[in-house]
N, C-alpha and C positions, 0 to 999 in steps of 0.2 A: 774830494773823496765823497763819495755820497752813501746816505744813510744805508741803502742794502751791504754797502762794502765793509760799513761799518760794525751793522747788525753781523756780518758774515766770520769780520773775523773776529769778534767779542762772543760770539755763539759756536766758534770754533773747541772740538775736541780740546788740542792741545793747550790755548789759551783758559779754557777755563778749570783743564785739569791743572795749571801755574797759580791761579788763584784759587783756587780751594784748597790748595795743600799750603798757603800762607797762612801763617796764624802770628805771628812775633809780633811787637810793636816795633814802630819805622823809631829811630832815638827823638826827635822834634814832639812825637805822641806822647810817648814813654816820659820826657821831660813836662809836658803840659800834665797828664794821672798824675803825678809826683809832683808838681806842683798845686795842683788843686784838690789831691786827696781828701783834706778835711773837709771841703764846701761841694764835693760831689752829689752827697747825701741828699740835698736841700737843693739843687738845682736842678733846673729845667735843660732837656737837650735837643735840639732837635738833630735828627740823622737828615739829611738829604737824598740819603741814597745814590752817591757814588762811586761805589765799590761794592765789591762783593760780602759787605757785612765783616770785615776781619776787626775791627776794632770795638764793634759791638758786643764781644762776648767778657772784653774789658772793663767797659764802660757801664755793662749790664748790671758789675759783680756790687757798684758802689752805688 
């Protein structure tokens, strides 16, 4: 597969209208914030930027 194919259909309408209407935690996430709640505060994170920012708006609040 090569990068334009790639580029073509992650920049696609329909694709990125499936990811902007995501907002829930996946349960593996949701189990890790629940786990480390209390040491959030006080940590460092870094994002990598692979996804569309949906777990950011969680991780932002602690």
């Amino acid at each position: 597969m090569s990068n334009d194919t790639n580029q073509d259909t992650y920049t696609s309408l329909g694709v990125v209208q499936h990811y902007a209407q995501l907002s829930a935690l996946q349960p593996a996430e949701a189990t890790i914030l629940t786990l480390l709640q209390t040491q959030l505060g006080s940590m460092k994170m870094l994002d990598i930027g692979v996804g569309g920012g949906r777990t950011t708006q969680h991780f932002s609040e602690k």
